[in-house]
C-alpha positions in Angstrom: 0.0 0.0 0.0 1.7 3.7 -0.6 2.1 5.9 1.3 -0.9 7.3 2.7 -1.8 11.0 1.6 -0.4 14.2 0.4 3.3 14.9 0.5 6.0 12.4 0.6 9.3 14.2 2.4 12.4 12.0 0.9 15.5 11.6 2.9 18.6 13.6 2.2 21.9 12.0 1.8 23.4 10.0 4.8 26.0 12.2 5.6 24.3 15.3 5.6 21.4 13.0 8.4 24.2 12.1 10.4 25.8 15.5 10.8 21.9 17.1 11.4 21.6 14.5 13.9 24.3 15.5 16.1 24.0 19.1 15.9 26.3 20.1 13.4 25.9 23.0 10.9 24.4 26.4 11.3 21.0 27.0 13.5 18.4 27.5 10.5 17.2 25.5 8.2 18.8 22.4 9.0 19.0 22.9 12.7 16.7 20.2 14.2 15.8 21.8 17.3 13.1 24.1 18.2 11.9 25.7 21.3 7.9 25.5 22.7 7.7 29.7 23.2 9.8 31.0 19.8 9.7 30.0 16.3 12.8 29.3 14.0 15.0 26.3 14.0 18.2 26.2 16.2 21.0 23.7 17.3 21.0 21.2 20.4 20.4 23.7 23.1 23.4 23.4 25.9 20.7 22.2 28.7 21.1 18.7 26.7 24.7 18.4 27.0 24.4 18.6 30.7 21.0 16.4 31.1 22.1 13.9 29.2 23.0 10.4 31.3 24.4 7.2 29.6 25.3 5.4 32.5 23.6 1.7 33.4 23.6 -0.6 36.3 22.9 -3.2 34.4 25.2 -5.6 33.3 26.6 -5.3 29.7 25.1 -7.7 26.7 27.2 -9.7 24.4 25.9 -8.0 21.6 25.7 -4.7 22.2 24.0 -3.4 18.5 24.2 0.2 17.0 22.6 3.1 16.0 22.0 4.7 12.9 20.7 8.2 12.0 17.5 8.5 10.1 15.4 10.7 7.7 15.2 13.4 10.2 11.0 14.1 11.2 9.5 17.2 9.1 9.7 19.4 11.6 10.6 19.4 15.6 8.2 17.6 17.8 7.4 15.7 21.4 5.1 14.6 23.6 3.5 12.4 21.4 3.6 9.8 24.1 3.8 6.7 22.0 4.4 5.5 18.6 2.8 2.5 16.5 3.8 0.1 13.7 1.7 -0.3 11.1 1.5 -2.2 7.5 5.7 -2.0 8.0 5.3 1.9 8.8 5.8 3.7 11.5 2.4 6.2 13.0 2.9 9.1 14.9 0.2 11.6 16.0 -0.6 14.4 18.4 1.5 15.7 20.7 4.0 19.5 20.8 5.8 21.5 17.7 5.2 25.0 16.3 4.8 26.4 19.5 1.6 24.3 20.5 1.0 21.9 22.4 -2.4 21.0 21.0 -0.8 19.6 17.5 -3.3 16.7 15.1 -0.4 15.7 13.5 -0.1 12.4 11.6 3.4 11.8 10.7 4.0 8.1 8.6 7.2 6.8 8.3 7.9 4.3 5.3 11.7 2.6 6.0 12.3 1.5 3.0 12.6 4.4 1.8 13.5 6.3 4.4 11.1 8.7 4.3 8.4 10.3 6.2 4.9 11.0 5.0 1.5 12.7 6.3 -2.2 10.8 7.2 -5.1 12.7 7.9 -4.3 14.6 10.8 -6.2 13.9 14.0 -9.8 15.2 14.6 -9.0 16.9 17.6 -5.7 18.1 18.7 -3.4 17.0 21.9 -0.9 15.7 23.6 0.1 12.3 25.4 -2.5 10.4 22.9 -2.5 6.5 23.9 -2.2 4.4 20.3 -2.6 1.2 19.3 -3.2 -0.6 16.4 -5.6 -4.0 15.6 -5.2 -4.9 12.0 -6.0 -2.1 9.7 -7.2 0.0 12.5 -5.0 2.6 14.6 -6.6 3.8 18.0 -5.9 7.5 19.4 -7.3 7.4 23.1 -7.6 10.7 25.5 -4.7 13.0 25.9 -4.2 16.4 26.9 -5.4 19.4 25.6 -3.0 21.9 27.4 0.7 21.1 28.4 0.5 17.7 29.7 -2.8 18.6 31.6 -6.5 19.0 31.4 -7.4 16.0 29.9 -9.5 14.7 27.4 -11.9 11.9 27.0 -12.6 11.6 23.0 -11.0 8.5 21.2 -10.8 8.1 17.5 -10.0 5.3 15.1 -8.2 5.6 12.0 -9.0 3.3 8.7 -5.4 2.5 6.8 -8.2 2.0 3.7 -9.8 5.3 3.5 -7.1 7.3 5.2 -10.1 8.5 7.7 -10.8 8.9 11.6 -14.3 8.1 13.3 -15.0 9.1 16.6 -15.8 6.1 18.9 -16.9 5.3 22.7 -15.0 8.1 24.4 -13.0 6.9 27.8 -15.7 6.7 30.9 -13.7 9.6 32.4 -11.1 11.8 30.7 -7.4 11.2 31.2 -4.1 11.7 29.0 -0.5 9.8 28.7 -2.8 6.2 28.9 -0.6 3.5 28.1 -2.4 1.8 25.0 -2.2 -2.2 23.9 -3.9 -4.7 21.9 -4.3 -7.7 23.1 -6.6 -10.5 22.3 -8.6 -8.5 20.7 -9.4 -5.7 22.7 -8.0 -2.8 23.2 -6.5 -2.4 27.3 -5.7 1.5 28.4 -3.5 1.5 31.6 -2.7 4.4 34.0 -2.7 7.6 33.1 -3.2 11.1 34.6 -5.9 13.0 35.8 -6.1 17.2 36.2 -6.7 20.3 34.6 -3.5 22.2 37.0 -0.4 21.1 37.4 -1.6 21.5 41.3 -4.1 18.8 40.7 -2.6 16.6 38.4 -2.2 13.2 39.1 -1.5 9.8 38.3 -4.4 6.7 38.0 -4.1 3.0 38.4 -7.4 2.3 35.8 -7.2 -0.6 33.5 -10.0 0.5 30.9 -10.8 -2.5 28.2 -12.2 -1.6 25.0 -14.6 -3.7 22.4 -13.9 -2.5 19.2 -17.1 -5.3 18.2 -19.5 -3.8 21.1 -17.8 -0.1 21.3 -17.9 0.3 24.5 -15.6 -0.1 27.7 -15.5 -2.1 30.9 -12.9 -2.4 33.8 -10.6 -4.7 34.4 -8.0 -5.3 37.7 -6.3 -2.0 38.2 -2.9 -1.4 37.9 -0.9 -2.1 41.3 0.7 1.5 41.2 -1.5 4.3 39.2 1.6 5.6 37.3 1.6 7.5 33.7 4.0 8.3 30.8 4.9 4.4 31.2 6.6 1.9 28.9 3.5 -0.8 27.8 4.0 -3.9 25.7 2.4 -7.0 25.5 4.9 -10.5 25.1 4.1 -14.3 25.1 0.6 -13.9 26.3 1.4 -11.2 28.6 1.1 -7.3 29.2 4.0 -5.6 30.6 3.9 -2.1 32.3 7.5 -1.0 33.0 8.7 2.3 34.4 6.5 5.3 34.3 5.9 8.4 37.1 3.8 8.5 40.0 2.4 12.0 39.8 5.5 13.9 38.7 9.1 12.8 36.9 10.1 13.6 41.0 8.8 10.3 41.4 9.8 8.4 38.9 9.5 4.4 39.2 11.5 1.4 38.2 8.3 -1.2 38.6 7.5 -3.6 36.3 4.6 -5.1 36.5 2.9 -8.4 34.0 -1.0 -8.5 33.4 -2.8 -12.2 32.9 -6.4 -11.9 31.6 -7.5 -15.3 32.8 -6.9 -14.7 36.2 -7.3 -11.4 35.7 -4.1 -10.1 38.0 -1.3 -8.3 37.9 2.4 -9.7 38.8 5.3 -7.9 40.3 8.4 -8.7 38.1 11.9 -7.7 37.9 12.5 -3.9 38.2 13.6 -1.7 35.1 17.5 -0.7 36.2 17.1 2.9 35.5 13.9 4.8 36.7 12.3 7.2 34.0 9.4 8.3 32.4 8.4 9.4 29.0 10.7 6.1 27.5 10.3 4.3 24.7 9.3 0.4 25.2 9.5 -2.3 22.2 9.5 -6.0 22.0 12.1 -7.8 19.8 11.9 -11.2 19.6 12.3 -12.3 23.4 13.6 -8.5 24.6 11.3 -5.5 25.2 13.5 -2.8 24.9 13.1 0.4 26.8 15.3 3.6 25.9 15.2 7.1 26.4 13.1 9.3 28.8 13.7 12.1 31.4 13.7 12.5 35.5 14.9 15.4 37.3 17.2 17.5 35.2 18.0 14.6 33.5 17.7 12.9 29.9 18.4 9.3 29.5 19.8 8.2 26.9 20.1 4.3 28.2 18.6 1.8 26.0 18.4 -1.3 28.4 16.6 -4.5 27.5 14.8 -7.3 28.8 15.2 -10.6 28.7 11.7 -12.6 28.8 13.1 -16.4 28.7 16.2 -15.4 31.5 14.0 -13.1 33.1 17.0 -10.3 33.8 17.8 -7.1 32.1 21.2 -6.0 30.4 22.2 -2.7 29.1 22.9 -2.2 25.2 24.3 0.6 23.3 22.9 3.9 24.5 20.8 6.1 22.1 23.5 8.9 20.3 20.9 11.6 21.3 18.8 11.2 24.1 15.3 12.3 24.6 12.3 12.0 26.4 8.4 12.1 25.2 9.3 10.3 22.1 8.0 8.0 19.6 8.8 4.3 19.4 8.4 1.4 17.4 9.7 -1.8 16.0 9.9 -2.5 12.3 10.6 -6.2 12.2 14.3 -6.4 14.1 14.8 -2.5 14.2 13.4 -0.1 16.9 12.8 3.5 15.3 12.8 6.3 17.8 11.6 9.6 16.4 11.0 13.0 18.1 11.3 13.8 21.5 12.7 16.5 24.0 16.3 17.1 24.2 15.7 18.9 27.9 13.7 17.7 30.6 10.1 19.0 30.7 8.2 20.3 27.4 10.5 23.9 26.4 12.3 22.3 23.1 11.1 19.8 20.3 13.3 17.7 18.0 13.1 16.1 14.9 16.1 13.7 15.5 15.6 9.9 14.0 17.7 7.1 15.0 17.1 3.6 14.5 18.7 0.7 16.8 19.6 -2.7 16.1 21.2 -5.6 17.5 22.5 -7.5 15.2 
């Protein structure tokens, strides 16, 4: 299937990504920064270099794999929460850039030819949209409508076909950066935050399950720790919640937690080595893979994996830019990480693209 819509932005050469990538060049044009309160394109603001941590406490993998720049995003952007595969593309939507944080963008990403389209663009505008995907369907649920607060309940669906979003059963109350997976069938929204201040805002243990067949939602067992901006995949029959904030990046946490729908309960597992929230989480074969994301003045930039048959996590090679709020997703054995913040909290954008493998 092509691309879906309008303009198709082709990659530039390779040496001029990998030089964007890592700040080289002149602010402008090809700068690939930008901040939330002032238009115009500029390098890797400073903040990064001193935010940025690398360091790992877990042991070091045999393989360690690499990182490769990528077709840089069409413009700076973050806070997308999440990312999808789809049809061997990569969806992002919502989220900040342009000086909003309010954005409907639909940004599609085709690696084979390393290039970056558009989709329709969401109905509604906002942050910290939960995504998911069952077949030819991609889900957008809640988000915010300001700067990661005051939340919103609407939740679309998106037809790869006709290149179209339909409203569908909003969320029985309105929250934003909800953790989003399919699995068996239905669609399962976990955590999230609640609060239209930054005085009121808070995190939620709910663990929403939606029908696509009934459209509607029920509850299932809540999350052991309401948490938000978490890392959620599901493996071998299982749904994993790893990482995540309780209430602020303050509190960030390193629990990891397994869902099992026939018992319906949740199952303390082996903690994620290096606290954050606002990471990236992808399964590869037996690993799910969790990189970036932010905590107190910091940026992480460790990409740390775990291991589902040994049950223990190892560190691999650290992203080359780290960055928070970004999107994530696996395109057979590579994990694409677009976007993100280069500082903690929302003041810059990027439109850095890397992709990691192991092999």
């Amino acid at each position: 299937m092509p691309l879906p819509r309008r303009s198709l932005l082709l990659a530039g050469a390779a040496a001029f990504a990998a030089r964007a990538q890592t700040g080289g060049g002149h602010a402008g044009h090809d700068a690939l920064y930008e901040r939330l309160n002032a238009p115009g394109r500029i390098d890797r603001p400073a903040e990064a270099d001193v935010q940025s941590l690398f360091d790992s406490l877990a042991p070091k993998a045999a393989t360690p794999g690499r990182w490769t720049p990528k077709a840089p995003l069409p413009l700076p952007r973050s806070e997308m929460a999440w990312a999808v595969a789809m049809n061997g593309r990569m969806h992002l939507v919502g989220g900040y850039g342009e000086q909003r944080v309010d954005r409907a963008y639909h940004h599609v990403y085709d690696p084979q030819r390393d290039a970056w389209g558009r989709a329709a663009p969401l109905p509604r505008g906002a942050n910290h949209v939960g995504v998911a995907v069952m077949g030819d369907t991609l889900y957008a649920i809640g988000g915010f409508l300001e700067q990661n607060r005051h939340p919103d309940p609407e939740c679309y669906a998106w037809s790869a076909r006709e290149d179209k979003w339909r409203a569908i059963a909003p969320l029985p109350q309105a929250g934003g950066s909800v953790a989003c997976v399919n699995f068996e069938g239905k669609l399962h929204a976990i955590g999230g935050a609640i609060g239209d201040t930054f005085d009121t805002k808070k995190s939620v243990d709910w663990h929403l399950v939606y029908d696509p067949q009934a459209d509607r939602w029920t509850r299932a067992a809540p999350l052991p720790t309401g948490r938000d901006h978490v890392g959620a995949v599901v493996a071998n029959g299982l749904i994993h919640v790893i990482g995540g904030r309780v209430d602020s990046f303050h509190t960030n946490s390193n629990l990891h937690h397994s869902y099992e729908a026939a018992t319906d309960k949740w199952t303390m597992r082996n903690p994620l080595p290096t606290a954050r929230s606002g990471h990236g989480a992808v399964l590869v074969g037996q690993r799910i893979f969790v990189m970036g994301g932010e905590g107190v003045n910091r940026v992480f930039g460790q990409n740390e994996a775990y291991d589902l048959v040994r049950d223990r996590w190892e560190q691999y090679a650290p992203m080359i830019t780290p960055r928070h709020g970004l999107g994530a997703a696996a395109i057979g054995n590579t994990i694409y990480v677009a976007g993100g913040g280069p500082v903690n909290g929302g003041a810059f954008q990027s439109a850095v693209h890397e992709a990691f493998t192991v092999a």
